[in-house]
KEDRENRO-446552 format. One record per residue: x, y, z of N, C-alpha, C, CB in turn; residue in one letter. Coordinates in pm, whole numbers, plus 50000, padded with zeros to 5 digits. Glycine has a CB too. Example, Ala and Ser with C-alpha at 12.3 -4.5 7.8 and 13.67 -1.06 7.14 Angstrom:
# residues 2
513194943150780512304955050780513204967050780511314955350905a512854977550708513674989450714512905000350787514084994050572s
***
This chain:
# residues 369
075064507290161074484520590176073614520990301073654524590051x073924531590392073124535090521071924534790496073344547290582x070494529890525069154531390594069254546990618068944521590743x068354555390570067674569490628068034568990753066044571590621x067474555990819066814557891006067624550091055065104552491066x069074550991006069984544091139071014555291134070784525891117x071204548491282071884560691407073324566191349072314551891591x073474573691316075124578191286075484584591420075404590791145x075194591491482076044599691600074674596291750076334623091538x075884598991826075134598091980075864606592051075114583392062x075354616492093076224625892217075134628692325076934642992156x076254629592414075244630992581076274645092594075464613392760x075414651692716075704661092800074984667992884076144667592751x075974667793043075234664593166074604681993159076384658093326x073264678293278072394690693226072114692293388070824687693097x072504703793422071944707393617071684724093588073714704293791x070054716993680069124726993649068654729293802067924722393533x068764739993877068914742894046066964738494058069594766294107x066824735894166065374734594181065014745494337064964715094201x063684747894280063384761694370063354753794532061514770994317x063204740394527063124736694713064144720794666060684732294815x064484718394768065334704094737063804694494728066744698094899x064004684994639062454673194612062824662294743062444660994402x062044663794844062104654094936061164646794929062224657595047x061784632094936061154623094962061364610095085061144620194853x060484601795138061024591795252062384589295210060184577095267x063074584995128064404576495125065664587595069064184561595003x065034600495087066064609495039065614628695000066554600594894x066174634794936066404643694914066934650394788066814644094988x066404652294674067894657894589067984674994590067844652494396x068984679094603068534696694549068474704994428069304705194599x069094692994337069124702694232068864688694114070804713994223x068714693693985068274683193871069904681693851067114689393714x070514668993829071764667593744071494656393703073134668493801x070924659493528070484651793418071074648893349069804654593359x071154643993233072304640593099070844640992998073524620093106x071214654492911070544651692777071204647692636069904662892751x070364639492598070954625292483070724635492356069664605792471x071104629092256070564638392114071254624392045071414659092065x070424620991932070664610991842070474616491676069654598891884x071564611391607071094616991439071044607491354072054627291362x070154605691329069864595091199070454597591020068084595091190x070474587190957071934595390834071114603490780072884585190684x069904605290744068874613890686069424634790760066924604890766x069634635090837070294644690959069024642991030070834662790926x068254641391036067544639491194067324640491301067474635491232x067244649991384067954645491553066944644991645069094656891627x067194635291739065814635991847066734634991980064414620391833x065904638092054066564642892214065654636092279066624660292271x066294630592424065864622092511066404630892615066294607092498x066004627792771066654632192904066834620792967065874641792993x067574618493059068214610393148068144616393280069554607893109x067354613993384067334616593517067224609793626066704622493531x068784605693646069014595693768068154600893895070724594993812x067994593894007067464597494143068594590094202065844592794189x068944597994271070464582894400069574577994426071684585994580x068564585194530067974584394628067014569394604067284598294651x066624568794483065564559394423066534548794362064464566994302x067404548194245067454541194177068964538494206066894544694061x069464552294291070704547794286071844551294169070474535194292x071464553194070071824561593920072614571493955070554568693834x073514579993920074024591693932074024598793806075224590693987x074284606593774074794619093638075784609493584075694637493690x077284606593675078414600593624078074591493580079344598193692x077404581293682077024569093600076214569593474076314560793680x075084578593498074664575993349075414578393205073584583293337x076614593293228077184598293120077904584593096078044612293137x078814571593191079424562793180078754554593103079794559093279x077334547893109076624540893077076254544592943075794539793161x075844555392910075984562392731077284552592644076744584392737x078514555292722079654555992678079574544392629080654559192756x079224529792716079694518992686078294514092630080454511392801x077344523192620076224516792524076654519192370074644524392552x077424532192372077274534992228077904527092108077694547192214x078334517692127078674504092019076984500491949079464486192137x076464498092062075184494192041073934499491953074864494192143x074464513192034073484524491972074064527591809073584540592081x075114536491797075694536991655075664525891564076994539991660x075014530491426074604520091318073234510891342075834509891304x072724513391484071304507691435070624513291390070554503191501x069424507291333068224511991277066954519991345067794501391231x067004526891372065634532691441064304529891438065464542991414x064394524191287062954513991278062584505591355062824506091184x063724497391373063714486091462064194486891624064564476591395x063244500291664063044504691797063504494291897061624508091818x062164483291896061974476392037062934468992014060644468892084x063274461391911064764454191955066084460492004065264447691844x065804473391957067444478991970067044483192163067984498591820x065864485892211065374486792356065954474692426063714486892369x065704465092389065314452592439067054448392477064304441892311x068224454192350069304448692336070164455592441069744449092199x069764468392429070054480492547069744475692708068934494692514x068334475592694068394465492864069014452692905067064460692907x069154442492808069854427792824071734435292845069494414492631x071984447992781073944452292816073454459192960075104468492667x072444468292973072844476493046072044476693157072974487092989x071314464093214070244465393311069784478993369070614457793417x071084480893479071194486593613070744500493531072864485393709x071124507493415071544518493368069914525193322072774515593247x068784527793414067354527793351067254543393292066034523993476x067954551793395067854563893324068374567093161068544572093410x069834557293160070554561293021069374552192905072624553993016x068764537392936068364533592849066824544792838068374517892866x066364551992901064954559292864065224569692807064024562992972x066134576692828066874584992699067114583092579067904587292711x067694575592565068394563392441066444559292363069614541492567x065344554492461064554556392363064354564892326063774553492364x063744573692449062894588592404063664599592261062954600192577x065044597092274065354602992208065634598492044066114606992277x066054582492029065194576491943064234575691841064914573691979x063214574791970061794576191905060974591291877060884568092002x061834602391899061944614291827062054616791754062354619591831x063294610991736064054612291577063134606091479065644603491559x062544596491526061904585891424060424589991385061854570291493x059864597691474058504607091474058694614291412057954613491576x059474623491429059664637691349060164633791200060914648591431x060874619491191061624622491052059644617690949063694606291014x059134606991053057594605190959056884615190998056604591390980x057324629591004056204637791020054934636491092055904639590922x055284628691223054084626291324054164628891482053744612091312x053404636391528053734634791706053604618391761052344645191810x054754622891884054584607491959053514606991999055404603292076x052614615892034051284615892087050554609191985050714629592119x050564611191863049844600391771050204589891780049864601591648x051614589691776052164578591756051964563091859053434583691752x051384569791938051614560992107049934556692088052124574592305x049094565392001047624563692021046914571591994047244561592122x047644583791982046154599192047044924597592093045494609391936x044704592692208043634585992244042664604492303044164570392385x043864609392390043234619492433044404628892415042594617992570x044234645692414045264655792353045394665792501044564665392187x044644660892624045054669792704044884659392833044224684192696x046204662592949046204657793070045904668193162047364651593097x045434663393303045324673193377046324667893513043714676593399x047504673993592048034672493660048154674093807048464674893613x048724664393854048684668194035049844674594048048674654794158x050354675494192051164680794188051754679594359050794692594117x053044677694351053604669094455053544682694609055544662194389x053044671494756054034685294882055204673394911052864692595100x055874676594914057424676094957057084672995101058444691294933x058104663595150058914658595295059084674295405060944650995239x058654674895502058624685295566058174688095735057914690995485x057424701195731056974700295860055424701695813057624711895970x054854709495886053294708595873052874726495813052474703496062x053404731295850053724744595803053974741495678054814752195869x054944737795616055664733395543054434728095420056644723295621x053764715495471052514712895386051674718995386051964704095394x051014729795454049944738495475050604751895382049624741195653x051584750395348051994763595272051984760995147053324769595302x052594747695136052804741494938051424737194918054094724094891x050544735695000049434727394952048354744094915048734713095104x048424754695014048504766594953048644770194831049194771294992x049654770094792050414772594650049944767594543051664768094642x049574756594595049334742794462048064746494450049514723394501x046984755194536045424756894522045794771094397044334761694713x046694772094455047024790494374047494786894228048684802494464x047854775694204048434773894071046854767193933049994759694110x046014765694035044714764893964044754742393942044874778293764x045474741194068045814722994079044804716694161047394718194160x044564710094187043354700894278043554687994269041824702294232x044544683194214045154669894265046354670394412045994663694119x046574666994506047614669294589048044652794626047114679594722x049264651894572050194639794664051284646894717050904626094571x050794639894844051394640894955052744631295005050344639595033x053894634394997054734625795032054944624795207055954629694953x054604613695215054684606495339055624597095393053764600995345x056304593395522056794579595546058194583295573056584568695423x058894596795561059924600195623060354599695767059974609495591x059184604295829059164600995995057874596696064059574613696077x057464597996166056384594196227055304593696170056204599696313x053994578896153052794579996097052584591996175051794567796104x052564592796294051664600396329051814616496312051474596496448x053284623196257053254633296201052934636596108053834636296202x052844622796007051784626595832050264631895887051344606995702x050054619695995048614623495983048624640396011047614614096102x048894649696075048834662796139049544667895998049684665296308x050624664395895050984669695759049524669595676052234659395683x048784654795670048044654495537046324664295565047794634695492x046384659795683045144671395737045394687195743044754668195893x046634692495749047124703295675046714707895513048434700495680x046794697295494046594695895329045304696995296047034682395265x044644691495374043694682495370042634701095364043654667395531x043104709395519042514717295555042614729495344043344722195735x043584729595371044104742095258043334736795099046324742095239x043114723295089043174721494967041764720294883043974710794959x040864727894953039474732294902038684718094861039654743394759x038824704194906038044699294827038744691694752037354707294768x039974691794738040754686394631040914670894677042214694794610x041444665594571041844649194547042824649494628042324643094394x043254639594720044874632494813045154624294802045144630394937x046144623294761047124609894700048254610294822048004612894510x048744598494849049674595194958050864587994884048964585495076x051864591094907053194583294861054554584794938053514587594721x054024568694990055054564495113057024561995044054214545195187x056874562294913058044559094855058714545794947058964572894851x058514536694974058734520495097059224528795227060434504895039x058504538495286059144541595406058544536695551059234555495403x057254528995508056474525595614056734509595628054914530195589x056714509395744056304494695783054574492795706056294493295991x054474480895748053034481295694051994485995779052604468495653x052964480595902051024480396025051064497096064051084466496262x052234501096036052144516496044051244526495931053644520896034x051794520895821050984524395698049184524495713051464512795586x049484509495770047344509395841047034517595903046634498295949x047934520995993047724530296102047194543396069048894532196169x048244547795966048114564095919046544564095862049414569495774x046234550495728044904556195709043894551095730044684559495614x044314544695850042384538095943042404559296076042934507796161x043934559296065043374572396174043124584396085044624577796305x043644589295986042814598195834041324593995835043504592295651x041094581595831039494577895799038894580495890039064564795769x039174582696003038614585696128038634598596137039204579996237x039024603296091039014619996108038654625696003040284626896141x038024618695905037324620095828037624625195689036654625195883x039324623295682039914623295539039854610595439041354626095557x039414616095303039434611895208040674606595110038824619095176x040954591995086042284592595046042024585794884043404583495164x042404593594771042164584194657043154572994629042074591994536x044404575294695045344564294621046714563994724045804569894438x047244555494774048194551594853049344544494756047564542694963x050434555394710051714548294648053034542794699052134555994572x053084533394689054504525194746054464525794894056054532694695x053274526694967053644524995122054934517695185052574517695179x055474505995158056554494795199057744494995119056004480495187x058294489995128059814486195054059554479094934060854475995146x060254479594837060194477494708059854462694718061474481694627x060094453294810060404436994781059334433794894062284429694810x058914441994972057764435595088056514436395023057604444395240x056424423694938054944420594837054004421594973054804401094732x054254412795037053234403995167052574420995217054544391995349x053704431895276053164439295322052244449395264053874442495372x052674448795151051694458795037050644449695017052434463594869x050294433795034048754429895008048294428295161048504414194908x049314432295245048194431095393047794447195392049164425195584x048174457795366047514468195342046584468295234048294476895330x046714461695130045394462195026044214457395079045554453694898x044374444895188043134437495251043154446695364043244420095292x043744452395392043274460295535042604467495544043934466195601x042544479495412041974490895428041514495095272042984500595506x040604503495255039334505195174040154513895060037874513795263x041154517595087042174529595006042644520894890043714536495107x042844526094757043544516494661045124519894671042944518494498x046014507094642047314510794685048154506694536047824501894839x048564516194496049324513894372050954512094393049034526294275x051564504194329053024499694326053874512994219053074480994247x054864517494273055774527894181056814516094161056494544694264x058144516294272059434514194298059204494194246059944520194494x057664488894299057964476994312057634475994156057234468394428x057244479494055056974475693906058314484693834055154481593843x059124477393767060124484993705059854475793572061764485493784x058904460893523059054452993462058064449993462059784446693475x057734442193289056584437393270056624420993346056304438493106x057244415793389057264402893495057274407993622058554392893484x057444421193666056854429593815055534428493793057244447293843x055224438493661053374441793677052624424893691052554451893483x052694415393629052194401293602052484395593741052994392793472x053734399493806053404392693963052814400894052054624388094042x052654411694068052164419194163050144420394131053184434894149x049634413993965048514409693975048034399493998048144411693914x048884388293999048854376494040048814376294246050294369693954x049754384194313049864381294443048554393394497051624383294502x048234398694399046334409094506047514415294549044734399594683x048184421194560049224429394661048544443594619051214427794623x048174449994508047854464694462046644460794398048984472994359x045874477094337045524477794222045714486294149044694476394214x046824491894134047014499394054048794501894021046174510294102x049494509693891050354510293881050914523293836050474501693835x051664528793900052754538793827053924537993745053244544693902x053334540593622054454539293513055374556093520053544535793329x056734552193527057414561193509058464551993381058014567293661x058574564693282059464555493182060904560793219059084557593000x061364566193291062574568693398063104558093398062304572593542x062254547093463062204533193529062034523993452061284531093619x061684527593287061074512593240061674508893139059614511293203x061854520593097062074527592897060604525092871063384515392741x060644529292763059104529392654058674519092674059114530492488x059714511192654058974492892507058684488992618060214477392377x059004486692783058604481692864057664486992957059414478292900x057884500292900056384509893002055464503192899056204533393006x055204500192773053934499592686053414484092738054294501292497x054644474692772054224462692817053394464092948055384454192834x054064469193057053414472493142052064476093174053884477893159x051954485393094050334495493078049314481693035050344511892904x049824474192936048624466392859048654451393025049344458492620x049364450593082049394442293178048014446893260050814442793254x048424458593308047344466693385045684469493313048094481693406x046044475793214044644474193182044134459093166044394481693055x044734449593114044004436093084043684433893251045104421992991x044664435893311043804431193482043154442593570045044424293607x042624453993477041694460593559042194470193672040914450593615x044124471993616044404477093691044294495193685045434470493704x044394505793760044284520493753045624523093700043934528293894x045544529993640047264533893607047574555393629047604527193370x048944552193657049224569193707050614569293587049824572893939x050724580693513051984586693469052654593893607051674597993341x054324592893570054874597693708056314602893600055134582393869x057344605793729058364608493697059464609793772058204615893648x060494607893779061294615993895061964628793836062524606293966x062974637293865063254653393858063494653693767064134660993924x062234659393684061924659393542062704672393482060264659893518x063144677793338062384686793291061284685293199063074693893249x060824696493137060104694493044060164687292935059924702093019x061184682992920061924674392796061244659292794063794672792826x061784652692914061224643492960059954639293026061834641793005x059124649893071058044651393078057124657092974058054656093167x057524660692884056824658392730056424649992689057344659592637x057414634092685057444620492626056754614192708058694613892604x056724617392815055854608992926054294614492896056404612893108x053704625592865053204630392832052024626292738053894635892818x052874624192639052344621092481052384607192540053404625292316x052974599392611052724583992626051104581692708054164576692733x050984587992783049874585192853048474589492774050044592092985x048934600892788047234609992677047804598392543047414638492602x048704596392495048434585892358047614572192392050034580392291x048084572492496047624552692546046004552492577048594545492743x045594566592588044424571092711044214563692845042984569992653x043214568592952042864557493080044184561093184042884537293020x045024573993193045214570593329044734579693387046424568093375x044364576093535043574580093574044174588993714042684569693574x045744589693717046054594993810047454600293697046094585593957x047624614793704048494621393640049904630193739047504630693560x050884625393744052104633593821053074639793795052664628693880x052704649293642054104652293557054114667793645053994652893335x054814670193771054624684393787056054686793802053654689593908x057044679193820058664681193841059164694893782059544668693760x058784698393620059674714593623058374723493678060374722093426x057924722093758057184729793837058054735193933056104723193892x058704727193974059794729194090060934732494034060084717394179x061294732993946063064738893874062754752093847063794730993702x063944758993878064094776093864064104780993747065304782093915x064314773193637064774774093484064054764793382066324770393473x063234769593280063524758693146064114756193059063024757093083x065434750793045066684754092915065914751592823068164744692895x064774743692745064204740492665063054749492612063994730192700x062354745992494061054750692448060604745792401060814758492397x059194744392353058434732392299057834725392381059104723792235x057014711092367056504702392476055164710192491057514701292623x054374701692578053134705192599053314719792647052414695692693x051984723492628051984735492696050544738192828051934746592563x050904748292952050534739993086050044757293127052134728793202x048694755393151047654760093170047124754093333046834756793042x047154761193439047154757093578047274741593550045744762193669x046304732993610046614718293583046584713393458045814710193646x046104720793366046144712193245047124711593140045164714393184x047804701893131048814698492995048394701392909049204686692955x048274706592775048014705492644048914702392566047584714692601x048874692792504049274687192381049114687192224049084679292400x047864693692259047204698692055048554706991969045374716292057x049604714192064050754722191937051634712591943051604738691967x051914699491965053214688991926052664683091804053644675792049x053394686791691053574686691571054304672591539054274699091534x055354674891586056104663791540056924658791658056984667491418x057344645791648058174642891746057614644391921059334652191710x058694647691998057804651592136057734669192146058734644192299x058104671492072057814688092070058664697892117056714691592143x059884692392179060614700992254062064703592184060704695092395x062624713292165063664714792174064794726192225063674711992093x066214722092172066864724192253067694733592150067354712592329x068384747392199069094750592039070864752092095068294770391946x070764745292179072054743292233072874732992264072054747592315x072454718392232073874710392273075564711292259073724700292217x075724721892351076864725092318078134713792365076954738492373x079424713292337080234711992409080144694992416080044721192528x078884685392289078834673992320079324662392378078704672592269x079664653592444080514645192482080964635592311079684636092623x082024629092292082614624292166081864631792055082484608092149x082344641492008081534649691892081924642091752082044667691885x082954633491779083364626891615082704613491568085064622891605x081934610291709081064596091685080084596891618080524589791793x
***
């Protein structure tokens, strides 16, 4: 006889959602969201929903690949137990490494099912440490116009965090971008994120000449290439700015070497990149070494930026927040999920589960599984 909380069905289906500007970043561009949303049913009927959102540009992932990667997970997935979360995580990353978007779906949606069927938000569930985030909110790859207009916008949306994506072309055109920013943004917080597009001594460059001109920088993300440790700790000793790792922590044996080599202090968890069981490893890495931690995402919707959501305000302590992605999409197919008050997330109406749903998976991929 079936367990309540193991998996009877798994269906995916790919989800493209147009975005109001293409999301530029140093190593790319996307224009539009093309996601895959998961839905899982436990024999109890149950269902929890996860999102899947490849980046080429980042991870290299596609839509196809991920719907592929579902396909040949679902041996795995069908007939486990949901109770037994982190192993069935753990079994998912040892088949499917490469596949980070399909396995963070596969939790989130999971650990939905498994919230909602005990009548609890993931936000409890993760901790409820705190019930509301307050958010930054990204300028895009551009000209200077370009940042002087979004950084505009972002004052108009009632935001005062600004990261600034940098490292596409010339230090010396960020600097004339972030002082744009810098000018428009009343006072506000600046975050820098090179996504590895800088050399390093260039990276020095940009913010020994910001400091000189008398900009304020709270946090420098991924200046260098994912694998140039050396250059991300000759910028940590170089300059007074704290420099947090995105691209280079995908793993709790990333976070443990990158505190071991002084290279950062701080980390961006995106569970895009990690799944859960290994974002939670992560986080406790960082706090035991004193590190700052940021929630992030790549081209979110609200779906997936719900779960990310409830993970951080559950865990409490981060101290740098980046869920603004359906800020930028033209559409919300969804409802539910926090609800977003200029910068602030609220989380106090997620009831159960991550809060969001969907009243349409139509057209599922294998509907007889």
């Amino acid at each position: 006889m079936l367990s309540p909380t193991t998996i009877v069905r798994l269906d995916a289906k790919a989800l493209d959602v147009d975005l109001l500007v293409p999301f530029g970043i140093a190593s790319g561009a996307q224009p539009r969201a093309n996601n895959v949303v998961v839905e899982l049913m436990l024999a109890d009927g149950t269902r929890g929903l996860g999102e899947a959102a490849p980046f080429p540009a980042v991870t290299g992932e596609t839509q196809a690949s991920t719907l592929a990667a579902l396909d040949a997970l679902r041996p795995l997935v069908v007939g486990a137990d949901a109770a037994a979360w982190r192993a069935h995580a753990s079994a998912w990353r040892d088949a499917a490494p490469g596949a980070k978007a399909a396995r963070c779906a596969l939790e989130v949606a999971l650990l939905d099912a498994w919230t909602r069927r005990a009548n609890v938000s993931m936000l409890a569930f993760f901790g409820g440490v705190e019930r509301t985030l307050d958010t930054g909110m990204t300028v895009l790859t551009g000209d200077v116009d370009d940042a002087r207009v979004a950084a505009t916008e972002i004052v108009e949306r009632g935001i005062s965090t600004f990261k600034i994506k940098v490292g596409a072309t010339d230090w010396t055109h960020d600097v004339e971008r972030v002082l744009a920013v810098r000018d428009a943004a009343r006072g506000g917080r600046l975050l820098l994120d090179g996504n590895g597009g800088f050399a390093a001594d260039d990276a020095l460059r940009l913010v020994r000449e910001l400091e000189r001109r008398g900009v304020a920088i709270a946090l420098f993300e991924q200046p260098v290439d994912t694998l140039d440790v050396d250059g991300m700790a000759a910028i940590t000793r170089g300059c007074r700015v704290p420099v947090c790792a995105d691209e280079s922590v995908t793993t709790p044996a990333d976070a443990l070497a990158l505190v071991r080599s002084g290279a950062c202090s701080a980390f961006n968890i995106k569970l895009m990149k990690s799944g859960i069981a290994d974002a939670l490893a992560i986080a406790a890495v960082a706090k035991a070494a004193g590190f700052a931690l940021m929630i992030g995402g790549m081209v979110e919707t609200v779906l997936a930026m719900s779960a990310s959501a409830c993970f951080a305000a559950g865990l409490g302590g981060f101290a740098f927040v980046d869920l603004d992605t359906p800020m930028f999409l033209k559409s919300n197919p969804f409802s539910g999920g926090y609800a977003q008050r200029g910068a602030t997330l609220d989380l106090t109406g997620i009831e159960r589960g991550h809060g969001v749903v969907w009243p349409e998976l139509a057209s599922p991929s294998n509907p007889d599984s």
